[in-house]
N, C-alpha and C positions, 0 to 999 in steps of 0.2 A: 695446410693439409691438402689443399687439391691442388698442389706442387706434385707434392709425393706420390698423391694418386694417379697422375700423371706418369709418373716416373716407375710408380710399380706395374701399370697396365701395360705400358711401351715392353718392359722386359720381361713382363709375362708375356707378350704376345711373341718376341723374340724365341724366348725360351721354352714356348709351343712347339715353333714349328722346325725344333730340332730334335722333340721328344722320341720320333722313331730310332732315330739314327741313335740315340745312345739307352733306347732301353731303357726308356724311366716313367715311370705312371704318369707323373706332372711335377710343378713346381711346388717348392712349401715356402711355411712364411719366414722358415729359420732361412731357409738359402737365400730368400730374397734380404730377408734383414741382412746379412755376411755380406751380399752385395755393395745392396745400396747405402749401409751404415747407417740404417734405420730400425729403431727399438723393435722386437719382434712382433710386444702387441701391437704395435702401428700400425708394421706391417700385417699379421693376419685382422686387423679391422679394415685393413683398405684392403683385403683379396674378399675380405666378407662382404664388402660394398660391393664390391664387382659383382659380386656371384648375385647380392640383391636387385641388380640392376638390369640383370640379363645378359654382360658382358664375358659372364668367365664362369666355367664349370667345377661343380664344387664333389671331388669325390673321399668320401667317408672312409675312408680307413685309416689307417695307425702310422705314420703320423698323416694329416687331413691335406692334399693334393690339389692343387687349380690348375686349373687348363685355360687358356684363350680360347672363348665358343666359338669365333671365326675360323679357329686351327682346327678343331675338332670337327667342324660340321662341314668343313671340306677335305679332307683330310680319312680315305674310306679305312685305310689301313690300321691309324691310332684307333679309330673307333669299331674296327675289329678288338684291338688290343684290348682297350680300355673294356670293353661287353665282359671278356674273362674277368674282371675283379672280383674279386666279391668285397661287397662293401655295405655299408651301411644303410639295413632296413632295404638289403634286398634288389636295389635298382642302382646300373652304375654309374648314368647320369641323370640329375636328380635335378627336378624346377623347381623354380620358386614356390613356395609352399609359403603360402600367407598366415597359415595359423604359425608358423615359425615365430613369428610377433608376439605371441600369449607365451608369455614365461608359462611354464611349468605344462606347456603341450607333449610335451616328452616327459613330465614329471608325475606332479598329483594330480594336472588335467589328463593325462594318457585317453583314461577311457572316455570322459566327455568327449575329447576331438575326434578318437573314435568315430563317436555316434554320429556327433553335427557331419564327418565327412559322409557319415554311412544317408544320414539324411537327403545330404545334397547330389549322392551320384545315382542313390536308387531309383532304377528305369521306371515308369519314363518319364514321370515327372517331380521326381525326389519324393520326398515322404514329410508331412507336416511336423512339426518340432516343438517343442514347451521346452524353456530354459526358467528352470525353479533355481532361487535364491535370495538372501537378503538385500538391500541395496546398498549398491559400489562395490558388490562383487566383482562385475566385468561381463550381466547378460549383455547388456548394449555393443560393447567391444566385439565379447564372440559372435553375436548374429552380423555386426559388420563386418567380419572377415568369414564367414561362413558364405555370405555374397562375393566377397573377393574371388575365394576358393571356387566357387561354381564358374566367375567367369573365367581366373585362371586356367581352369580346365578345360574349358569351353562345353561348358556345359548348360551356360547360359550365353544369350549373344553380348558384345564386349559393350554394345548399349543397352543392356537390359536396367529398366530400372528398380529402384532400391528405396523404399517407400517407407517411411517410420512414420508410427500415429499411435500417442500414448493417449490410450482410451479412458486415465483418468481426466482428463481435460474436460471431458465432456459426458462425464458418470452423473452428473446434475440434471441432465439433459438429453434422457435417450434417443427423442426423436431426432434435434440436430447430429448427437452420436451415428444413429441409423444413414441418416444423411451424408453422415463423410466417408462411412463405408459403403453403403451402395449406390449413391449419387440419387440426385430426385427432377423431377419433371416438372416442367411451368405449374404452378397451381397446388403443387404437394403440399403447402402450407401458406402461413402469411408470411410473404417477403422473397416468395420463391417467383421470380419474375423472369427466369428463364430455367429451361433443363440444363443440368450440369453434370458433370460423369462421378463418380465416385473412385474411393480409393481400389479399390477391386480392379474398374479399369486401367486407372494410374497406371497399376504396377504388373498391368498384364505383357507376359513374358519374361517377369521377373520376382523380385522377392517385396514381401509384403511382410514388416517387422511390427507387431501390435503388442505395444508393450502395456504393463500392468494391464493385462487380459481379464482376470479377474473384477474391473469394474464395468467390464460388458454386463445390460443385462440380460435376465433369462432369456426375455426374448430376443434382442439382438444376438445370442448367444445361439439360437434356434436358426435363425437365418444363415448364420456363417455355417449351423452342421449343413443344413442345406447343402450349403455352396461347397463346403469342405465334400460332400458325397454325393454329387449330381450336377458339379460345375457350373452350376445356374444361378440367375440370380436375379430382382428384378429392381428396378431403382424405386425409390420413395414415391407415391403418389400413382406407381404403373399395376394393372392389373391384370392383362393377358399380355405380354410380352417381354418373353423369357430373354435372358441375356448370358453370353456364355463370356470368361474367361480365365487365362489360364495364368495361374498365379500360386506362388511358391509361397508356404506362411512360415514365422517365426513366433512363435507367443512368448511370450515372460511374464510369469507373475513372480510378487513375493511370498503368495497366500500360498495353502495348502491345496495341489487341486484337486481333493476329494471333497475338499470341505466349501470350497468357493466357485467350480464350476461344473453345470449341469451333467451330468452320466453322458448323457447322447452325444455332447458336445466332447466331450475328454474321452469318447471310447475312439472317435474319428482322428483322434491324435496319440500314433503310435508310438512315438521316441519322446520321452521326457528327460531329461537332461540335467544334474543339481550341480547347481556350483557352488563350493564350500565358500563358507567365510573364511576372510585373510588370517584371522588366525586360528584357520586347522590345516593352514598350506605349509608346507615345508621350510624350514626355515634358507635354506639357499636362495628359493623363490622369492620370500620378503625380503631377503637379504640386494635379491637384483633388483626386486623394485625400487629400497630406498634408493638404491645408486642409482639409477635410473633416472628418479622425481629429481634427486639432486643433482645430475649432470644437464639434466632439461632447465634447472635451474642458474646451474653455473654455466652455458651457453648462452642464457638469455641474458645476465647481468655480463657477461663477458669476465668473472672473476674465478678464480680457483676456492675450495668450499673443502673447509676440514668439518666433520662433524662430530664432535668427543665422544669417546666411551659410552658414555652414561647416555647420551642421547641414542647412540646406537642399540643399550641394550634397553633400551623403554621403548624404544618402535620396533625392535625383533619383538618385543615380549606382550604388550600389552594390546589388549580386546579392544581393537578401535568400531566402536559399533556403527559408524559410515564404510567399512570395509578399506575398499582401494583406492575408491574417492576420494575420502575423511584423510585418507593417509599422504594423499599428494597434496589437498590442501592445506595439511597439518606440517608438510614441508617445507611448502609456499609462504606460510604465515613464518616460519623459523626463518626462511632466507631475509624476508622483509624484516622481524624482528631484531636480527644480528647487522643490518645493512649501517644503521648506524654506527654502530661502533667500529666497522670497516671504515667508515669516510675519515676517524682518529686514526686509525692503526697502520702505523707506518711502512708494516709488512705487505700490507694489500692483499690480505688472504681471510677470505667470511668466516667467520667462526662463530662454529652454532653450539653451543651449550642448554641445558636444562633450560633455564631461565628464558628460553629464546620459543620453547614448543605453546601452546595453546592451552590454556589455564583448563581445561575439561582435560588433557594429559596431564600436567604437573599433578594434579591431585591425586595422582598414581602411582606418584616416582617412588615412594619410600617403599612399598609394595614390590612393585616391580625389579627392586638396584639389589635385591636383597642376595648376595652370594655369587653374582656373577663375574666373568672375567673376559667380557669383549674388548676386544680394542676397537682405538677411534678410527674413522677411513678420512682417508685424502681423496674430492671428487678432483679431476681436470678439466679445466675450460677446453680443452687442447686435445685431451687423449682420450677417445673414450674405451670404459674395460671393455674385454670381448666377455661376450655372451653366447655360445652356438651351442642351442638344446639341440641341434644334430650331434652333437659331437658325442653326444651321451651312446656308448661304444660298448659291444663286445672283444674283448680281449682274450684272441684264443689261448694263447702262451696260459693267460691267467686260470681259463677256464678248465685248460689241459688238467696244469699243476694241483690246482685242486683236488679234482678228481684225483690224482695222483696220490694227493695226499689224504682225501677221505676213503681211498682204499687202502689205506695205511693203515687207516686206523680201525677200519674196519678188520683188514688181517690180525691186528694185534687184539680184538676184541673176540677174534674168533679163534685164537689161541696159535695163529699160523705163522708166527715171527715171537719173538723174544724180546724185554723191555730195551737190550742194550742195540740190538741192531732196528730198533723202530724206534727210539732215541734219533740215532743215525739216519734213518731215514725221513723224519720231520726233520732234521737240521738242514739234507742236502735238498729237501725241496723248496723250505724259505728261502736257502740262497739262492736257487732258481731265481724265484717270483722277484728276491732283493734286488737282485743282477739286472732283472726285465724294468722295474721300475725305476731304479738309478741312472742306468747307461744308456734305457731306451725311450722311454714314454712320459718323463715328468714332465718335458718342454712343452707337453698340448695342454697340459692340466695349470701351468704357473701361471697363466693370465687370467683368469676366472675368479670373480669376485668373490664367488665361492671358496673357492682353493686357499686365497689369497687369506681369508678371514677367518678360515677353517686352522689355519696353517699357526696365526695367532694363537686361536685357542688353545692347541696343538701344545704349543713353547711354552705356554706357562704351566697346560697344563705337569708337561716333564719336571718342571723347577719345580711342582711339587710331589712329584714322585720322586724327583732328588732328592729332597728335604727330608720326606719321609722316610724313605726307604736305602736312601743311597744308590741307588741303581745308576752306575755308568752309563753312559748312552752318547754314540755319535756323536758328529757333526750333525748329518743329514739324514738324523731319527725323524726330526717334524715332520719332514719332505715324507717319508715313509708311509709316516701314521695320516698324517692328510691324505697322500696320495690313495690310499685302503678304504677309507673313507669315502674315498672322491667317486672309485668305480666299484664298490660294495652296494653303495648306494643304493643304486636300482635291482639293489637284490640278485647275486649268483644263486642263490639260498633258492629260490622259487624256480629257476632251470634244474635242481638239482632234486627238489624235493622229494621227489617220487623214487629214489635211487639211492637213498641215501638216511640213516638214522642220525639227526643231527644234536637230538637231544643226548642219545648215548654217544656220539663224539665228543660231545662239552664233559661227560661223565668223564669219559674218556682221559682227556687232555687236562680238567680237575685233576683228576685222582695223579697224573704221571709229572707233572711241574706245577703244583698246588701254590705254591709262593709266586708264581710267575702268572697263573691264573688269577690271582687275588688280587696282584696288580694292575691286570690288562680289566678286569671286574670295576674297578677303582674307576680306571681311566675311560672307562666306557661309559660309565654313571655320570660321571662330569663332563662328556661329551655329548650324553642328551640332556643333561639340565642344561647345558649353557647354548647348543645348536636346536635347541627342542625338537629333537630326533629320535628315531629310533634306531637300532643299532642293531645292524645286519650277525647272525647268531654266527660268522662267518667270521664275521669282523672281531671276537672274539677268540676266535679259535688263532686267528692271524695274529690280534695283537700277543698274546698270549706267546707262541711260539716264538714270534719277534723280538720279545725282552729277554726271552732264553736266549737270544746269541748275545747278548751286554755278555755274561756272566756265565759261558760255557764250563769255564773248571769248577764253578760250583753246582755241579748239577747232582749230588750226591744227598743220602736221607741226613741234613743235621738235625741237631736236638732243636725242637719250637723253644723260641723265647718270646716273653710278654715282661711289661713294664706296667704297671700298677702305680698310680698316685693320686693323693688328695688334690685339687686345685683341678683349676680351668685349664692349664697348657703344663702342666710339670711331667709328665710321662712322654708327652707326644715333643719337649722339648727335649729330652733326655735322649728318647729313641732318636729321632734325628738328626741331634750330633753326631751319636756311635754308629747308627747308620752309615753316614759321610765317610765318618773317619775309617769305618769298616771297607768301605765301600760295595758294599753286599746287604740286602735286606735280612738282620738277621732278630732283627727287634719291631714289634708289633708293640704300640703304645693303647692304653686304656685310661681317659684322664677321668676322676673324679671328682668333681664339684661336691662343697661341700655337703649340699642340700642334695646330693645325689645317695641314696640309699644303698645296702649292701647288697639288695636282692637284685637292683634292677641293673650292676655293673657287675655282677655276675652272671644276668641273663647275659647280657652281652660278651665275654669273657668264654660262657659256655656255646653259644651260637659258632663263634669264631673256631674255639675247638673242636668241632665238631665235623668242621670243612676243613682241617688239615691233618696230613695223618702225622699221628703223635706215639707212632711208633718206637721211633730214638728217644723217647722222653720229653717233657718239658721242664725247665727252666722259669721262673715269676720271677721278678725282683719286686718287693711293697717298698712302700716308704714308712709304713706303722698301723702299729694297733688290729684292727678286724681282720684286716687285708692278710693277716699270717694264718687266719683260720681259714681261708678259701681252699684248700686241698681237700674240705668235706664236699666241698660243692663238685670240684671236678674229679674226685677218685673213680665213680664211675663211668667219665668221659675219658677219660685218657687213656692209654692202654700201653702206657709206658711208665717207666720212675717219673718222679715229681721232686723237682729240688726246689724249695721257694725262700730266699734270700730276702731279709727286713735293708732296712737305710740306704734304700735306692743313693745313688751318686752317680752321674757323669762317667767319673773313672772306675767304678765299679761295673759297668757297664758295657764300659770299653775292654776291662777286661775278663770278663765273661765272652763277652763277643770273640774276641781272640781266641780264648782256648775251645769254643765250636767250632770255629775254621778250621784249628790246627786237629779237630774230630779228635779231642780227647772223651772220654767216660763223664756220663752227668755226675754221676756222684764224686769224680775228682773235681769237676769244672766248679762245685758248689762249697766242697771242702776248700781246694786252696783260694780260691775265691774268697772265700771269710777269713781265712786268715791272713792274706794280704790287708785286708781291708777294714778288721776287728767288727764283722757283722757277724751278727746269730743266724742260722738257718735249720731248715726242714727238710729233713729226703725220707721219700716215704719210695720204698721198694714198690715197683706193680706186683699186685697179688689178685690172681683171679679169683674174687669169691662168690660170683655169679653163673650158675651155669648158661651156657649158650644156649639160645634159642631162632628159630626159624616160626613165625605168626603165618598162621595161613586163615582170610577169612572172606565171606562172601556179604556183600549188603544186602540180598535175600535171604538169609537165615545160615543157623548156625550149620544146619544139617549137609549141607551142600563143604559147608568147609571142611568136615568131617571127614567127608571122601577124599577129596581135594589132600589134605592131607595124608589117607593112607597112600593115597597114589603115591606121592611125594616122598614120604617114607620109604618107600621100597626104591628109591633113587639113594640113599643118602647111604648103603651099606651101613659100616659099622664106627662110622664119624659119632664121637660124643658132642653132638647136638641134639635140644629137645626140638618135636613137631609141637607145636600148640594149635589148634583150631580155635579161633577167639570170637566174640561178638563184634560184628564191624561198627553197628552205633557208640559200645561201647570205646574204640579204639576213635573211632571220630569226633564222642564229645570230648572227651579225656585227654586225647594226646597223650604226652609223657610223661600226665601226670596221672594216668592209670595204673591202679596195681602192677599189674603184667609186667613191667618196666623197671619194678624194683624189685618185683621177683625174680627178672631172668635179665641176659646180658641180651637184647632183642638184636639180632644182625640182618632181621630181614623181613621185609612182609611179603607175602602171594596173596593176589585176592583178585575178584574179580573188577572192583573198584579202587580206586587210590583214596584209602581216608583221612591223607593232606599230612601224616605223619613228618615234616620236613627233615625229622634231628635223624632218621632212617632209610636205609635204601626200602623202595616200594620195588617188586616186579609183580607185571599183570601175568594175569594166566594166560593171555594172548602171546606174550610175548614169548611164554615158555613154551605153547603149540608152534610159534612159528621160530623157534630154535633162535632168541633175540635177548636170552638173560645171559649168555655169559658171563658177561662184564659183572651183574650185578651180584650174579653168583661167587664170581670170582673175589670180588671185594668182600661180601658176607662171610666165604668161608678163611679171609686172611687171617694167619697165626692158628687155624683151627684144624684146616686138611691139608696138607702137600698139595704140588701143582698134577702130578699124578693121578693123585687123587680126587681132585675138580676136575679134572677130564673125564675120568671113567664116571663120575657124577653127571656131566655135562652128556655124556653118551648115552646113559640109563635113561637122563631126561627125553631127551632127544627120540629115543626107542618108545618109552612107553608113554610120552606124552601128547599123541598123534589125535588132532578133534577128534578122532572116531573114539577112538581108547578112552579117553577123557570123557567123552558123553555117555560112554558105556558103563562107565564106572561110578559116575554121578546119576545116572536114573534108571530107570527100572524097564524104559522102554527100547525096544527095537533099535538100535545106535542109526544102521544103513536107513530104515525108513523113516527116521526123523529125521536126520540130515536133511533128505530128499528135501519131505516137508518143509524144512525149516528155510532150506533156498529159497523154495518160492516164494515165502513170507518176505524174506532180506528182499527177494531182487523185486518182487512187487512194490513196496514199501523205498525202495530206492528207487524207484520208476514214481511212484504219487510225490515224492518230496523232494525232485528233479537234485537228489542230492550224491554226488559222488563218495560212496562206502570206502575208507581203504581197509586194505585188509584186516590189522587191529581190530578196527571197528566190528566189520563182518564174523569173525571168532566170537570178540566178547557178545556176539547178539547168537550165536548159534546156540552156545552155551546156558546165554541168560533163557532163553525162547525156549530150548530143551528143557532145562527146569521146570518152565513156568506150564509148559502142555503137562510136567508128569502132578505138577502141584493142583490146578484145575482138575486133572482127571483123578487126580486123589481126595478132591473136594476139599485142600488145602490153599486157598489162594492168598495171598497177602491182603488183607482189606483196610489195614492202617496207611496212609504216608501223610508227612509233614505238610501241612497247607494245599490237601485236596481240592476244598472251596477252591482256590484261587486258582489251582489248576484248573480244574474244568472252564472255570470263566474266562481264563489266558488262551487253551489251545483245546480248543473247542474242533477246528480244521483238521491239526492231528491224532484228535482222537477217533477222530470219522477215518482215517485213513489206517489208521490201526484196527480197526474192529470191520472194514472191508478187505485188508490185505491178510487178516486169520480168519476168514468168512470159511474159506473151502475147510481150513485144519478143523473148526467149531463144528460145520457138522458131520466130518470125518467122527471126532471125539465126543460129539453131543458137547461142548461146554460153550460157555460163553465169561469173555474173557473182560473183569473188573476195571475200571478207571483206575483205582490206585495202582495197580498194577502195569499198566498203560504210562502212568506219571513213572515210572521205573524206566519202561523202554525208553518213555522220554530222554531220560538223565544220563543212560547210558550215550543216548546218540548226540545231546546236545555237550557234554563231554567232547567228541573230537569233531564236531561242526559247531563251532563258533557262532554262528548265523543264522543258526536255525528258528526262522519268526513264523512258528503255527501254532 
């Protein structure tokens, strides 16, 4: 290896200093691999060592570019050049950055390194730090590269020193304690026979690491505020002679520090710092660690280190309660356990299996192995993977596209394109993004142990989207769906947020390739149970669009089929064949165990119907008995014919399948179908015998829905649909299984709250002031208005549903002068709970706060809500802030405004702020 690196450094330095002359950023590590005929990860690990060493410049963009630092820093011109790049995180040549060493510093650490940086540069002598966490998190690691980082920068002098003293040593013993931090004078005690300095001076002009801080006591604890707020200090046994110096602190506990250190002490410490345990970090992160402990291990024994499946997926998955420690030394114990059976094994390669981990792990395995699908890794004595958390990149192409395409779907939502040319327009922008990730950018992403292990999961999971569904797909789908993965990751989603309705784009992209969504849904579920991720809402809308180009000629409404059968695998082995052999997902399997009942395999039967539209009809096949009477259960779900075929077969299935392709009529595909086959069947015509309804309801009271509704009414012209104004507790305890729902065919709720209805579109009343129901409108009023006629619906709404109009219409008071009122209340109240409104928010509060002034001043106030007790005793803080930010409206109106009602504002705000702890 330090041949190579040899040989790569020489022709980077070469191929520096001819950068001007041909107009090129710098070298990469593909060109040097085509070179030197060395692997590419080799080469970019030996340009990454350069660049670690201070030899060669490392610049951040697409693909990642090194320069020769001696070529650049003599050289005024390139470094004119190079200044214009734009590159990664803003600067275009970039030092060594010591936190670069802490996996997951561009990850799930982001904001911790953050602070610790913010700690160590704030003038003028950085700012005191607490790093909270369990142990073998990695406090000790981050405070020792937190000192790197100050001298890297020269922030500290390059001999400053770096002082660690874990204060439970000597928690038995406060005097000696006191002793090693402020040093003591001949005489301070028995055995003090000279003055000695303490750690205070140790580590003056530099960093002072006290770790398990919490066994200081009170009053050693009193001493350091001292010193933390008046830089003074005096040694053990001294009693007028003040001593100054200047010293940089680190604390660490594992404790709580409200619970374990004094107020005076923890208020002089303004940056506290938490670092999660190893398993709520990301799985890429444990992922580099295992490789990491095991490459550190296969260098030491000098042997190459396979680790199996099953060992992989018990150290991604399992709660190691020494954290990152527990986890290297649980490595260390496997290497050593498997060593012998390397000194038999004729291959000479350590293999670590189950059997080889630490008996406090094994006790875990049958737990932990349950459903997943890792593969095993190969560590190298020889190669190591690349790891560069710089590399974690903006992708403009990517970010463009996007946007691109969630104004796509925004136009198609806002009625300004048509399904077939916004069709077309999601087709030519995947292929974009295809094109960029194929041809351009997968070569920085295929060394990364990530990519690498992601890409596995990736492959099988397809073989069982194949199985199931029959979905065609690539060569170089995995490469795809990894790659999506790889740079979603860090969330496009949260650049975008503020500009973007990402929840009605999923409605969206549902409603328009619903079979194709249902897959990328599948596939997305099984890439956070087995990556224990979460899955960028991005990342669905991509996968999702990307299965639609397998299977473009089918992109038309066929008739839904289902397969029905008794037994463990009989339906899901049926569909999967015909799947295959179709090669088109045309068959959804539901298997029946015997001891599975009729109800709970038709909740399941009806959930799934409910998410596809079943407009062309459905199609059942049973294999016997009950399963022919289920058309009672879904007559009111479906909204198409229903043909349901007894003595499920293989070949009957197959050809069923065929005559949907060939988009024949449900009621031929079911007739000649049985009589190929001599089965009995069912076709039951759709017949509307439900009239349509539109629920409008408020969870303050009926009275308000009442309005809400005539407003709405006067939207709807002369469409045969019912308004219903309903109780929202009732719609909340009930669900679907409220009257309401089998008196009327329900297509829609308006309200001011969502009450969790799943089997129904919900739209808020916010959304319909800020002109954002289309969509939902649009889906409710399908088979019932013309598209004509959802527009001028959509226009009505749009005119008379303006907050002002709305407020007006709902209370009794002054519209312009509440409003007024009601802003100051929102923007006070968002100033005390330092919490950002978005606009949603802001409506449904203008709205609910109008009510509630005209309900008080009506001497109607709501005085009931569910588990008041507990509220008052929970958010005691914001109910002080509520009854100061309606101080001026109260004695505007003379009233004063109730807790239960208060618990309301609550619900509404903790509804779309997640976080909200008052």
């Amino acid at each position: 290896m330090k041949r190579n690196k040899d040989k790569v450094y020489n022709f980077l330095k070469v191929m520096s200093l001819d950068l001007c002359n041909n107009k090129k950023r710098g070298v990469t590590a593909s060109e040097i691999s085509k070179e030197l005929n060395i692997k590419r990860n080799v080469a970019s690990h030996l340009l990454n060592e350069l660049y670690m060493e201070g030899k060669a410049i490392k610049i951040n963009t697409r693909p990642v570019y090194f320069i020769d630092r001696d070529a650049y820093e003599n050289n005024s011109i390139l470094q004119k050049t190079i200044g214009h790049v734009e590159i990664g995180r803003g600067t275009a040549v970039e030092k060594y950055d010591p936190f670069d060493k802490i996996i997951g510093s561009h990850g799930s650490l982001r904001e911790q390194v953050k602070m610790c940086k913010s700690a160590a540069t704030y003038p003028p002598d950085g700012l005191p730090l607490l790093l909270i966490g369990n142990s073998g998190t990695g406090k000790s690691f981050m405070a020792q590269v937190i000192y790197e980082y100050a001298k890297n920068n020269k922030i500290i002098a390059e001999d400053a020193p770096y002082v660690i003293f874990n204060c439970a040593e000597y928690a038995d013993n406060p005097e000696l304690l006191s002793a090693n931090l402020f040093g003591f004078v001949k005489g301070a005690f028995t055995g003090a026979d000279k003055d000695k300095i303490g750690l205070l001076e140790e580590a003056n002009g530099g960093y002072l690491f006290l770790d398990e801080v919490h066994r200081l006591t009170p009053e050693g604890q009193e001493k350091l505020f001292l010193f933390l707020d008046k830089g003074i200090f005096r040694r053990l046994g001294e009693s007028n002679n003040w001593r100054s110096s200047k010293v940089r602190f680190i604390f660490a506990t594992t404790e709580e520090p409200s619970l374990s250190l004094i107020n005076t002490f923890l208020r002089r410490i303004p940056l506290v710092v938490s670092i999660p345990d190893l398993f709520r970090r990301p799985v890429q992160e444990k992922l580099q660690m295992i490789y990491n402990f095991y490459q550190e291990e296969s260098k030491n024994i000098g042997i190459d280190i396979v680790v199996s499946k099953q060992v992989m997926d018990v150290l991604l998955k399992i709660n190691i309660s020494g954290n990152i420690g527990k986890l290297k030394n649980a490595i260390k114990y496997s290497c050593a356990s498997a060593y012998g059976a390397y000194v038999m094994d004729s291959v000479k390669i350590l293999k670590i299996h189950l059997y080889d981990l630490p008996a406090e792990i094994k006790t875990k395995v049958d737990f932990i192995l349950t459903g997943s699908i890792f593969s095993s890794m190969f560590v190298s004595k020889d190669i190591p993977k690349d790891y560069a958390p710089n590399d974690i990149f903006e992708d403009s192409t990517i970010n463009k596209e996007t946007e691109v395409l969630l104004d796509s779907i925004r136009d198609y939502k806002n009625n300004k394109t048509d399904i077939r040319n916004f069709k077309k327009k999601m087709t030519t922008t995947i292929d974009k993004v295809l094109d960029k990730i194929i041809f351009e950018d997968i070569e920085n992403y295929n060394d990364t142990v990530f990519y690498n292990e992601t890409k596995k999961v990736i492959q099988n999971i397809l073989k069982i989207m194949e199985n199931l569904y029959g979905i065609r797909y690539y060569g170089n789908a995995s490469i795809v769906f990894t790659y999506l993965i790889n740079i979603m990751y860090d969330g496009i989603t949260k650049k975008l947020e503020g500009n973007y309705d990402f929840e009605a784009a999923l409605n969206i992209i549902e409603d328009v390739f619903p079979k194709e969504f249902l897959i990328a849904k599948k596939m997305t579920g099984l890439i956070e149970v087995n990556l224990d991720m979460k899955t960028d809402r991005l990342i669905l809308i991509y996968f999702t669009l990307y299965i639609n180009t397998f299977n473009q000629e089918n992109n038309g409404e066929n008739i839904t089929a289902v397969i029905i059968s008794h037994g463990y695998s009989t339906a899901s082995s049926i569909a999967s064949v015909a799947n295959r052999l179709l090669r088109q997902f045309i068959f959804e399997a539901f298997d029946m165990p015997i001891e599975m009942s009729i109800q709970e395999i038709m909740h399941k039967i009806c959930s799934y119907l409910k998410g596809i539209n079943t407009s062309s009809g459905v199609i059942i096949l049973v294999d016997m008995g009950s399963l022919e009477e289920i058309y009672r259960s879904i007559g009111d779900i479906v909204n198409g014919d229903i043909g349901i075929v007894n003595n499920i077969t293989t070949q009957l299935a197959i050809g069923v399948g065929n005559k949907i392709i060939r988009g024949e009529e449900l009621e031929k595909v079911v007739s000649e179908s049985v009589a190929e086959n001599n089965n009995r069947y069912k076709f039951i015509k759709y017949n509307r015998n439900k009239k349509d309804a539109i629920i409008v309801t408020c969870m303050t009271g009926i009275g308000v829905a009442v309005k809400i509704r005539d407003l709405f009414a006067k939207c709807l012209m002369d469409n045969n649909i019912e308004i219903i104004a309903y109780d929202y507790n009732k719609l909340k305890g009930n669900g679907t299984e409220d009257k309401i729902f089998k008196e009327y065919e329900v297509k829609l709720i308006i309200g001011t709250i969502n009450p969790g209805i799943q089997e129904i579109q919900y739209l808020s009343l916010e959304d319909l002031i800020l002109s954002k129901g289309y969509s939902a409108l649009k889906k409710a009023l399908k088979n019932i208005a013309g598209k004509e006629d959802v527009e001028k619906i959509n226009q009505a709404i749009v005119k008379l549903f303006s907050l002002q109009n709305v407020i007006e219409n709902i209370t009794i008071l002054n519209s312009n002068k509440i409003i007024d009122q009601v802003e100051i209340i929102i923007n006070d109240l968002e100033r005390r709970l330092k919490k950002y409104f978005t606009n949603d928010l802001k409506i449904s509060l203008y709205i609910h706060i109008s009510c509630l002034i005209e309900r008080l001043v009506m001497k109607e106030p709501i005085m009931s809500y569910k588990g008041l007790d507990e509220f008052k005793q929970c958010h005691g803080q914001f109910i002080n802030y509520v009854d100061e930010s309606f101080s001026v409206i109260a004695d505007v109106y003379k009233i004063e405004i109730p807790v239960s009602e208060i618990a309301y504002i609550y619900d509404i705000i903790n509804l779309k702020i997640s976080d909200l702890k008052l």
